[in-house]
ROTOR-476471 format. One line per 2 residues: for each residue x, y negated, z of C-alpha. Coordinates in steps of 0.2 Angstrom, whole numbers, plus 2048, in hexadecimal, padded with zeros to 3 digits. Last residue first. Layout:
# residues N
X:Y:Z ~ ...
# end
This chain:
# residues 129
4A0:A61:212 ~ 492:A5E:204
49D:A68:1FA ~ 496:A77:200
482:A71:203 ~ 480:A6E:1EE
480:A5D:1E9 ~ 46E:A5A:1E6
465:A59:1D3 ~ 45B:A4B:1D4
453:A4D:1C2 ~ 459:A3A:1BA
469:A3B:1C7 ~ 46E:A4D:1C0
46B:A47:1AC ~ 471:A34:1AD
483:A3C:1B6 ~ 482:A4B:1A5
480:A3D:199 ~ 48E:A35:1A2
499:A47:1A3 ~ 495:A4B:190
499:A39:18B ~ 4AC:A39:196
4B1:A4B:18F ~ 4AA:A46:17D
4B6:A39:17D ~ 4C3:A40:186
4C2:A4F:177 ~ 4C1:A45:16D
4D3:A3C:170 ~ 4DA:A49:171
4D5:A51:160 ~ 4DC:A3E:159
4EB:A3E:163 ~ 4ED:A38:172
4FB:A2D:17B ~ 501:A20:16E
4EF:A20:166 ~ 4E6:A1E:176
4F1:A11:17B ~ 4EE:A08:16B
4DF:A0A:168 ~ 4DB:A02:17A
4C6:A04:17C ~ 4C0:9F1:184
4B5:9F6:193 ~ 4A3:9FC:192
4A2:A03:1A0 ~ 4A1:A17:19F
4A9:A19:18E ~ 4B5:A0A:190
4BA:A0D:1A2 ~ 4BC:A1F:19E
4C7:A19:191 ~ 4D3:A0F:19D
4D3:A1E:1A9 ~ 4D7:A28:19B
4E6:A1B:197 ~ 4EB:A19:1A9
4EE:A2D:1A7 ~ 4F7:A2D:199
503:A1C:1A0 ~ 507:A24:1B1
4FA:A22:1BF ~ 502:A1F:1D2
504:A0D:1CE ~ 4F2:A09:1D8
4E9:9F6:1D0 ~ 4E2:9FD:1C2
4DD:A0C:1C8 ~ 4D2:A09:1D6
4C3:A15:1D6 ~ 4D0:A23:1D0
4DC:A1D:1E0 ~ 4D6:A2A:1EC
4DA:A38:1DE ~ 4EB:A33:1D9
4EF:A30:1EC ~ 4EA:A42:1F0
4F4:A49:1E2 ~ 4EC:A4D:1CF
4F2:A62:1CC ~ 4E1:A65:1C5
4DD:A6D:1D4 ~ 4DC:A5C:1DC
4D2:A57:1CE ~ 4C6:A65:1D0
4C3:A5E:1E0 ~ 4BD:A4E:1DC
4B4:A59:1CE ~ 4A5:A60:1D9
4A1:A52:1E7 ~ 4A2:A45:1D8
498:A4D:1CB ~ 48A:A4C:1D8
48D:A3C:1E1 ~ 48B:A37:1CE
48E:A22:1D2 ~ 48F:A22:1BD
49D:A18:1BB ~ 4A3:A23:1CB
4A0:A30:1C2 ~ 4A8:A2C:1B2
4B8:A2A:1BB ~ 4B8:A3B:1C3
4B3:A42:1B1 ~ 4C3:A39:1A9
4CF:A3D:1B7 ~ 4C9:A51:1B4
4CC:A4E:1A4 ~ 4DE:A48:1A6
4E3:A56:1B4 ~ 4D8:A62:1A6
4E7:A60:19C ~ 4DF:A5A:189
4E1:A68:17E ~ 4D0:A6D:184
4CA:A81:183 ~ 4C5:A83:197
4BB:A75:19D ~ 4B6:A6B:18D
4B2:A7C:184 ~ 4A7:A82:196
49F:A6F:196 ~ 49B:A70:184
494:A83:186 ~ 489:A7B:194
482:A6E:18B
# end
């Protein structure tokens, strides 16, 4: 799991400010305090802004997303909620290696969610603030 998370981390053709969106979704899907504390930040670092990143839980309604990245939003609503999947925004905006790559990006971060809540893991004292 690890070598997936290091691949999906550092060797993506997807901009990690799009797959950081992705996993910041996912965790709030998956209420992962956990994933949360660590990759909020990440998507600061990412190059997302301060409103981009209080809006994530909101998205629908905020108008600070372009259209790639209320499409990934929109996926990470699919792939974490069950939502209707858009072909045709993921098509206009992703290709297909794109397009796996959020897809295994979103199901590697929910399994990894079920994974820390299943065995408890605590967010580490740092990030606690």
């Amino acid at each position: 799991m690890l070598d997936l998370i290091h691949a999906l981390r550092f060797d993506a053709a997807v901009a990690r400010s799009l797959r950081e969106l992705m996993i910041c979704r996912i965790g709030q899907l998956e209420d992962s305090d956990y994933e949360l504390a660590h990759h909020l930040p990440m998507a600061k670092d990412s190059g997302l802004d301060e409103e981009q990143v209080a809006s994530i839980a909101t998205w629908p309604e905020a108008a600070c997303f372009d259209e790639r990245q209320r499409t990934v939003l929109a996926y990470a609503e699919h792939l974490g909620a069950g939502a209707e999947r858009d072909d045709a925004a993921l098509d206009k905006h992703f290709g297909p290696v794109e397009q796996t790559e959020l897809t295994v990006t979103g199901a590697t971060y929910i399994a990894l969610a079920r994974m820390l809540r299943a065995l408890d893991v605590r967010i580490d004292e740092p990030l606690l603030g």
